[in-house]
C-alpha angles and dihedrals in degrees: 000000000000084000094061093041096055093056095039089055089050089042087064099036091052083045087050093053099050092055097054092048087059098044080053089058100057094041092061094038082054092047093047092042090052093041087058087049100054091043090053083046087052098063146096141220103254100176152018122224119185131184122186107204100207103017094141089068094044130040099165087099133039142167109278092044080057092052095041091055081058106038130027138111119327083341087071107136105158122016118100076352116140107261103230091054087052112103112214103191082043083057093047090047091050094050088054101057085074112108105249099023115122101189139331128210109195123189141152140210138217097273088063099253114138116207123207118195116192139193119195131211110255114225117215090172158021120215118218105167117142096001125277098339083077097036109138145113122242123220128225093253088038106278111169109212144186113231125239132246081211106054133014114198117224098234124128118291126230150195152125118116099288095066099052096090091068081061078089143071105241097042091127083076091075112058103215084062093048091048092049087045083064108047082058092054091047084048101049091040095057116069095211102057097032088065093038102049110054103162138031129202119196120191127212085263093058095257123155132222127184132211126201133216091209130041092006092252116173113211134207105205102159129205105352092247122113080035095166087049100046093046088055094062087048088054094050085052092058102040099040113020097047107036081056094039108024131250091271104051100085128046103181127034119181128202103159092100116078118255092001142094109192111194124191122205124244110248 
């Protein structure tokens, strides 16, 4: 009977050890833990590090304008700010309220640096319908955007009275804008006649004329509808008619009819 008393005594004292080593264990793990917490609390924002993801299609915006929208004077919210007071998605909000600026993801890591990563609008065109009242760039998903003293892209130019109400955000909403949103990105996206049209005119009617850099063509294009068919015509204009004629031996070429190009001589 002693016998069994005594292991089952050191049974429960080596039990009892066991459980207050582990107790030991998770109080430690809690204070460290804490002690972590209370360090990553402690520190500041010590720099700003900003990516812009397509800055060579767009130089309205650069890094220091994007710094400056966050930090600067008594607007200051990050920098030699504690971490943990710092808003990120205030931070985003604020970034994007930057003309040309699609969208922002800001974060920062255990060492107080603070990275800002930023898309820009793409702009496939500039409105000039009417003078400066309709004076904007338009963006590749229809931004509508103010220009800059500072920069001026070198995208096609547009105007007539068919093309104001793109003077407006909420113009996808019309198709004919849309349609004619998308014959600019099909412009700008192909080399060949991103370098060749250089202007559009849209009349009231939602006509289109096009305007050339080499050999002054002018250029009936129509609706911008059957966009692919008409610009290959176009194409065979350009590969099989001037090589044979020259680049200056028609001034107009028309494709807005079907199955037809229709070119006028220069007189």
């Amino acid at each position: 009977m002693k016998k069994l008393t005594g292991k089952i005594s050191q049974f429960g004292f080596k039990q009892l050890a066991n459980i207050l080593k582990g107790t030991g264990l998770i109080i430690l793990v809690v204070f460290l833990w804490s002690f972590a917490g209370k360090r990553q609390q402690a520190r500041v924002v010590n720099s700003i590090k900003i990516n812009i993801e397509n800055e060579a299609e767009n130089h309205f915006v650069n890094a220091e304008e994007i710094e400056k929208a966050i930090s600067l004077g008594q607007n200051n919210l990050v920098f030699m700010r504690w971490m943990d007071s710092v808003s990120l998605p205030k931070l985003e909000k604020r970034v994007e309220k930057i003309a040309f600026v699609k969208n922002a993801e800001v974060s920062l890591d255990l060492s107080g640096n603070l990275y800002i990563n930023v898309k820009l609008v793409k702009p496939v065109a500039r409105l000039v319908a009417g003078g400066s009242d309709y004076d904007r760039y338009i963006g590749s998903d229809g931004e509508v955007l103010p220009t800059s003293e500072k920069y001026a892209s070198k995208v096609i130019t547009i105007d007539g009275p068919g093309s104001r109400k793109m003077a407006y955000t909420g113009f996808l909403s019309d198709s004919c804008c849309r349609a004619n949103l998308d014959l600019l990105k099909m412009i700008q996206e192909d080399k060949f006649w991103n370098a060749q049209i250089t202007h559009l005119y849209i009349d009231e009617k939602q006509q289109i004329t096009m305007y050339t850099q080499v050999g002054g063509q002018e250029i009936e294009f129509g609706p911008a509808t059957d966009i692919e068919i008409k610009f290959e015509k176009l194409m065979a204009f350009y590969e099989k008619v001037v090589p044979a004629k020259g680049w200056n031996t028609y001034r107009k070429v028309s494709v807005k009819f079907k199955n037809q190009i229709i070119c006028q001589k220069t007189s």
